[in-house]
Each structure stands twice: as C-alpha cells, then as structure tokens.
N, C-alpha and C positions, 0 to 999 in steps of 0.2 A: 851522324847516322843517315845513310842514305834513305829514300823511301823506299816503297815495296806498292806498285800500281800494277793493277789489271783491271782489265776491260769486262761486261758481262752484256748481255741483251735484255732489254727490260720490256716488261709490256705497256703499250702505245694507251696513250691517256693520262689523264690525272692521276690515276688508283695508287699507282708507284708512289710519287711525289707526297701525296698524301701518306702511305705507308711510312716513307721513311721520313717524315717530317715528326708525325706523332709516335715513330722509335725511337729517332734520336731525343725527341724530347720525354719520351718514358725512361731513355738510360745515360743522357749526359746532364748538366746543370748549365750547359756552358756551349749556343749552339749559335750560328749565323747564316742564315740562308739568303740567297742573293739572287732575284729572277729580274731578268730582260722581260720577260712575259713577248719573248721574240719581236722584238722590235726591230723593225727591218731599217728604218733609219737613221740606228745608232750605226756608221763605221768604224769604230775603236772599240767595240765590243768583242769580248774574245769566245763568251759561251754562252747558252742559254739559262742554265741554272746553274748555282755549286751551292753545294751544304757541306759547312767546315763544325764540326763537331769536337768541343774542347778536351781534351787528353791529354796534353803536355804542358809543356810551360807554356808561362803567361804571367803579362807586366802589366799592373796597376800604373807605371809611371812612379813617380819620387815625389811629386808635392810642391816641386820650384821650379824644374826642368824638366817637362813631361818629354819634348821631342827631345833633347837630349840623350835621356833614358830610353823612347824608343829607338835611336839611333843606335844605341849600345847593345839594345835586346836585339834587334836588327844583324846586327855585326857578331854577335855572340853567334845566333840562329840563323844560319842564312837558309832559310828556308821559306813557303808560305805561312804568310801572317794575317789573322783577319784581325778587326777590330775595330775602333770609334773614338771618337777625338769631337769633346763637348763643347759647345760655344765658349764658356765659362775659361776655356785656356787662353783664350785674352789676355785673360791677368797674371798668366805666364810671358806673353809677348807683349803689355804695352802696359802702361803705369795706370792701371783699370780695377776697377773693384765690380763686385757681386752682390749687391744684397737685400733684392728681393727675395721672396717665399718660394719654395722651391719644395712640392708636395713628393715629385719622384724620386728624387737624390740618387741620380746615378754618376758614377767616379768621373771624374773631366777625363779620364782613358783608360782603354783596355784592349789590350791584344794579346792571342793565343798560337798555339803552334796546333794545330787538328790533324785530325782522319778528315780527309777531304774526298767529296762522291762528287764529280763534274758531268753537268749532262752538256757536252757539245752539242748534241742532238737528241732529239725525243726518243730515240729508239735503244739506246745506249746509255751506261753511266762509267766513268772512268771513277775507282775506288779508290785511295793512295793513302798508304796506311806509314806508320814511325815506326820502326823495330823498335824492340824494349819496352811495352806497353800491354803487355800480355793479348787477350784475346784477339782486341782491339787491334793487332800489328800485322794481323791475314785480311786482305780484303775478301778474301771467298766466304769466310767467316762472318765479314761485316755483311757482306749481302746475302749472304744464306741468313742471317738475323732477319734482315728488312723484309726479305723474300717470303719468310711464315709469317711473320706479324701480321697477329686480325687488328685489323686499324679499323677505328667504330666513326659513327655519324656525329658531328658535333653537339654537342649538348644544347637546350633549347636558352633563350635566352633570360635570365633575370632581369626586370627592371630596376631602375636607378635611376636618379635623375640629373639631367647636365646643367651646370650655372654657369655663368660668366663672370669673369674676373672683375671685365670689365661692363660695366651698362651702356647702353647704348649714347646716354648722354654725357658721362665722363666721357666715352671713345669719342666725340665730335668735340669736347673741350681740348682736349688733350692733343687734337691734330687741329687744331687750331694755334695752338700752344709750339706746336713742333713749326708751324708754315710761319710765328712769328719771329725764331730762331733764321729759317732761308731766309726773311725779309731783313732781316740783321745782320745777313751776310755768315752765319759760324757754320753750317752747313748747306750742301747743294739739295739733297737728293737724304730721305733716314726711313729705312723700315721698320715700320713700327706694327708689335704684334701682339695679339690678346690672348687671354687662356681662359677655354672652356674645361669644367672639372667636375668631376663626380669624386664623392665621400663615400665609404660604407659600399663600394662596388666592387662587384664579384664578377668575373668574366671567364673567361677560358681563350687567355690567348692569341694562341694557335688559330681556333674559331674565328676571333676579330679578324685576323689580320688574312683568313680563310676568304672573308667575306670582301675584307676590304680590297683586295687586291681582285676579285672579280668585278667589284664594283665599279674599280678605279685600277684597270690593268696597268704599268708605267715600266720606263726602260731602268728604273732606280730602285722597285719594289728592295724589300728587307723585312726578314722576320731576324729577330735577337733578344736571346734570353742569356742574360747574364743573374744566374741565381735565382731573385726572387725581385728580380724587375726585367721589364720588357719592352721591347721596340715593335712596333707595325707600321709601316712604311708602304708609303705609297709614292714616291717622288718621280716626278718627271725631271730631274735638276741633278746633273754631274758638275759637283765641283771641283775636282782637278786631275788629269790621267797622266800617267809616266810611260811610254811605250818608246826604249833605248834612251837616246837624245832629245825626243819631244814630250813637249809639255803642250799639255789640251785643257782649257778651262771654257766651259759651256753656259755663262751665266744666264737665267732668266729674269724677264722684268719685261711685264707686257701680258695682260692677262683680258681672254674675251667667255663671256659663257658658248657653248652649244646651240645652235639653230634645232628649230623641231623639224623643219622641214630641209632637202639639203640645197633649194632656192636662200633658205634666210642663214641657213649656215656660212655657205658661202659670202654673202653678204656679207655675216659680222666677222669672216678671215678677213677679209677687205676691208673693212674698218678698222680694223685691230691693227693691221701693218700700214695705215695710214694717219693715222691718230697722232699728232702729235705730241701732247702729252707721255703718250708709249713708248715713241720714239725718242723722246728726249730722256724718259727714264732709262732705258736700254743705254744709250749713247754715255751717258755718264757712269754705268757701269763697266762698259766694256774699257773705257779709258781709264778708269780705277785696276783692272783687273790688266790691260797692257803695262801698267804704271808695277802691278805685284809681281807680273811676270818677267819683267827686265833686273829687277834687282837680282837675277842670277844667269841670266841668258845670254849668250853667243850674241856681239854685237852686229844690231841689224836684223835679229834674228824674230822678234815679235811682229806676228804681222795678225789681222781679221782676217778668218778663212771665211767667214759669214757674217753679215750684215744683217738685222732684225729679220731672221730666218724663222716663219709662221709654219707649227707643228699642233696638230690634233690629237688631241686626247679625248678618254670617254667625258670628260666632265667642263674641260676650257677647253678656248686655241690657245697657246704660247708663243710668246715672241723670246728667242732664242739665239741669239749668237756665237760666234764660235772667235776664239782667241787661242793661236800658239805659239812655240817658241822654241828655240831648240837651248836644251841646260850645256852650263859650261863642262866641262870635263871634271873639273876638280871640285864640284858642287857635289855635297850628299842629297840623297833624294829628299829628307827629312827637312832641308833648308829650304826647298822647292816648296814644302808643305808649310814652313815655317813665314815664308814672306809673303803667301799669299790666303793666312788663315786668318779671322773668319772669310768664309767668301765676301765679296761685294755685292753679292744680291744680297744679303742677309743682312749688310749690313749700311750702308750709305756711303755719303761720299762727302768731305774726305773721310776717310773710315776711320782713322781716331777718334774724333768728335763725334760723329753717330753714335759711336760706341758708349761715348762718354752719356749723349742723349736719351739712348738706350737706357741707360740704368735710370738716366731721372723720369723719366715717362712709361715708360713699359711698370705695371704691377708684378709681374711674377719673374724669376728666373729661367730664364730658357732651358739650362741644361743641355741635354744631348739634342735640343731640336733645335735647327740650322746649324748642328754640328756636321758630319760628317761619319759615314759607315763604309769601309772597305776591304781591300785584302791589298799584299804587297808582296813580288812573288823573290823567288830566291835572288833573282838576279839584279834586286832594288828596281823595278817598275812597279804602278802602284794601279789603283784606280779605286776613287771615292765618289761615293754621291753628295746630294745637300740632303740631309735631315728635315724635310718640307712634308705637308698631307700626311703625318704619321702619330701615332697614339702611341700616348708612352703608360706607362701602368706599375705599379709597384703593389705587388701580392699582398705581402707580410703589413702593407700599411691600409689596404684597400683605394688606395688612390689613382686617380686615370685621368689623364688629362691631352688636351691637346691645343695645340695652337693654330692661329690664321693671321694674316698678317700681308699690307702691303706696301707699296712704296708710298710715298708724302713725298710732294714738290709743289712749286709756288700755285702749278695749277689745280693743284690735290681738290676734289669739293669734297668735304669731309661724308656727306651722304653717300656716295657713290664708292669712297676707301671705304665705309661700314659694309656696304651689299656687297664689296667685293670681298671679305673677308668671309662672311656669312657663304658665299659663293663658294670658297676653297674648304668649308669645311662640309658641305653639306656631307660625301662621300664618309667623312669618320665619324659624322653623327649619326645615320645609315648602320655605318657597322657596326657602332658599338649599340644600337638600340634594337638591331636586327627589325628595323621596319621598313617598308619600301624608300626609294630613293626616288622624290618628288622633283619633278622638273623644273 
C-alpha cells in the first residue's frame, strides 16, 4: 500500500509540538518522536522533528534472531520503520549472557510501521498516512485532530526518591577491579555503568522527557512509549547512519563539564582535546569501530572523516569522532547493523571481553540503554542514535531508572570516573525531581 502525505502550515513555536505529542499520546499506545533540537552541526541529519505514531504492523523480533526477523519484517514492509534494538541482543550476536536485575523489562526489539508527521522545518509538518487504517489513513483528518486538541500544562511533580545501585565505595572497588583486568592484559579500554532507581514512582512521562530535553537540548533527543514503559532520551551520541552506500558511525568517548564563564569554558574545550587520557580513550574506540565497519565495507573504503572533534552541549564538551565507509553492494543493511552492535563507546575494547566484563561488574541489566533508537526508511537507509542521558520508566510496575556511566583505562582514577558519572546524570536527576539544575 502506497502512502497518502500532505503538507499543512503550522503555527511557529512549541504549542504544535506539544499538541501533538500529548494527542498522539491520548490516542495511540505505540509512539516515537525523534528531535534534532536543530542542531546545526549534525550534516547527515535529514529533519528536524518526526513523530511516527503506531498503527500497523509491528515485530517484536523471534527470541534467537532478532535482526534476522527484522530483516524479514523489513523486506515484507518496505516502507518507514521506527523502533529499538536493546543492549541485551548481545546474546543474539556473541556467546554472552544477561543476568543482572532488570526493574524496566523492555523487549530486546521493536519496530512498527506509523502515520508519520515530519517537521523539515518549524513552520510546516509533512503528514504521511497507510491506506486501510481507517480514520487514521487521511492526513487532513490527522491534523484537523492535532489542530483542536486543547493540550494542558504538565502536571506538577510527585516526589520519590532516587537510589543508587551502586554506592559510592563499591563504584571505586569495582573500577579498581576492572583497571586490574587492563593490567592483565584481557581488556584495553571497558565502560562501566551504574543505575540510579526509584520504587513506588509516579511520573507523567511526556512531562520528564518535556523537561529533560530543554534542560539537556541534544541532536539524538527521543520520546518512546511502547505500552506501559517508556524512553526519555537525551543523547548527544549517533550510533550508526545508512545514507545510499555510506555508513557514518559517530562514537563518543571524551567527556569535559561546562565553564561558568566563557573565559573558563573555553579553557576546559582545551583541555578536554588535549588530555591524553581522552585521547587515548577516543583512539581506541574509533579503531574498534573502523575494525565493525570493515567487516562489510568496499575495500579501502573505511576511512576517519574526524579526529577527537570537541562539540558543546548544555551540560559537557564531547570529544567526538567521525568514521565511514562505504557498504558492499550485496550487504543487507541489517548486517551493517549486525557487525557493529553494541557500539564501542558502550562498550570496550576488544568488545567481547568487555562485554563479558560487563556482566561481571556492572549490578543491573542495561536493557534499552546503550541500545539504540531509530527509524529506517523504504529504501533500507537507516539512522540510529546511542541510548545514553535517558530515563527509562515502567508504568504498570512504578519503576524508573537511569543510568551513567564511563570509560576505565589503565589511567582511569577511580574518584574522578565517580564525578564523571554523577556529572552525566545530573540533567535526569533535574527532570525527573523537577528541581533546578545546579551547576
């Protein structure tokens, strides 16, 4: 079935966005919004916003072959797909196991076929609707919905209180623990990350991820509600794009806080791209992730477009790299996605054995965070972020959690991986307590 899009003018500002955020979320169960937050120095960016709203089919995956299964749902559909692909598919791709505590329990994948609303620019929304879905298959229809919907002020906030997985003195055992592994030679480089969690809490959302994303604007934001659990996403961190023949992977690894003044700001960009420690964690990343991206690539074809390239955000600088490559012909996109999941920022280096490390040091199960959130369009191009800066939440169980989390290497001081941890999450502790954001 072919789509049915048309174009409408909307009015300039948030009001819209907001409108149709808290419509789609009054009348589908099944929604995934995706904002740039206009971010001028993403070039592989295609829009500023889309909201893909669930209405059709949609694949859980099979349980032993998830990318297989999306390969097939893919090839069945060839249409837009949004969806999410959970750390935990690991033990899909490598002789790995799962079995930490895992409070949100969201499925290791999911993708749908939606009504999609694209805003290229703020002044417009492009609607694109699936024949055979009743109402739902006229876009004038969909936006005459959006268009009266009285959309209300977010509800004021409940308290609840956050804990740590981990305490502060296990987290300095434990990355002591991990620096005696490097010194043993079984890993270079292992991200290792903690979870903060709240019981018995009650949130709205939509609200968090309202708040979190002006707290913490990023070119990888994400709202996603599947059911009766949810995503808020705040990520600065694309991990891997399909545009024709190229393949783009963005990893980060290199993290500075904010200057209060833009004398000390500057300074600490300076510092941050000179730091060798940073440098040395970046460099071992990107040659893990030229290493993911050759196993399907055009010989000769992997090359650094960027070299520990420093980017500003409201909350760090990041040090950023850029790796691409052009895919073979006879390659499905899905194997593209297959040889270079988890990312290597998420995950260490070699990234087997991280992985393996992972389970024995980390307390909780990651699930969907350093997974990945995307869409992939008819024509098998794709573009995913990293699942990083984001609060995950489970309704029906009252559970919300979030994690932080950094690199360990021989130079790691375990003091300063704690504050940097504490550092990335300041922004989702912020939203979900709805108190100011201390500098």
């Amino acid at each position: 079935m072919e789509r049915v899009s048309e174009r409408f003018a909307t009015p300039t500002g948030p009001h819209f966005i907001m409108k149709m955020l808290q419509w789609g979320q009054r009348h589908f169960s099944t929604c995934c919004f995706l904002n740039s937050n206009e971010y001028s120095h993403d070039t592989y960016n295609n829009f500023n916003q889309v909201l893909a709203l669930g209405v059709a089919r949609q694949s859980f995956g099979n349980g032993t072959d998830d990318l297989t299964e999306l390969k097939a749902f893919s090839q069945e559909h060839r249409d837009w797909l949004f969806g999410f692909l959970s750390y935990d598919l690991k033990n899909q791709l490598e002789k790995l196991e799962s079995n930490n505590y895992d409070g949100v329990q969201m499925p290791l994948m999911h993708f749908f076929r939606p009504v999609i609303l694209i805003f290229p620019h703020e002044d417009h929304v492009q609607i694109s609707c699936l024949p055979g879905f009743g109402k739902y298959s006229d876009p004038a229809f969909v936006f005459h919905e959006i268009d009266c919907f009285s959309w209300s002020l977010p509800p004021a906030f409940a308290p609840f209180e956050m804990q740590q997985m981990v305490p502060r003195e296990r987290y300095l055992h434990q990355v002591g623990n991990i620096r005696q592994n490097i010194q043993l030679g079984y890993i270079y480089e292992m991200n290792y990350c903690v979870e903060f969690f709240a019981e018995e809490a009650r949130i709205d959302p939509l609200s968090v991820y309202e708040r979190l994303n002006s707290l913490s604007p990023t070119p990888f934001s994400c709202y996603y509600q599947l059911g009766d659990k949810y995503l808020m996403c705040a990520s600065p961190e694309r991990f891997l794009r399909k545009q024709g023949e190229k393949v783009i992977s963005q990893p980060i690894k290199g993290t500075a806080r904010r200057g209060k003044t833009p004398e000390a700001d500057a300074l600490l960009k300076k510092q941050l791209f000179e730091d060798p420690k940073e440098r040395s964690e970046n460099v071992m990343i990107v040659d893990l992730v030229r290493n993911d991206l050759s196993h399907n690539a055009q010989k000769g074809s992997v090359q650094v477009e960027e070299l520990f390239g420093i980017y500003s955000f409201s909350q760090v600088h990041q040090m950023i790299s850029t790796v691409v490559s052009k895919l073979r012909p006879e390659v499905h996109f899905t194997d593209a996605i297959r040889h270079a999941f988890p990312m290597g920022s998420m995950t260490g280096a070699p990234k087997v054995q991280a992985m393996k490390l992972i389970e024995q040091y980390e307390d909780s199960r990651r699930g969907l965070y350093s997974g990945a959130v995307g869409y992939i369009t008819p024509e098998g191009d794709f573009d995913f972020n990293v699942v990083i800066r984001s609060v995950l939440y489970n309704q029906a169980a009252k559970y919300l959690s979030y994690m932080a989390g950094s690199a360990i290497t021989i130079g790691s001081i375990p003091e300063r991986e704690y504050e940097e941890c504490l550092l990335k999450a300041k922004a989702m502790q912020a939203a979900v307590s709805g108190s100011p954001l201390i500098a």
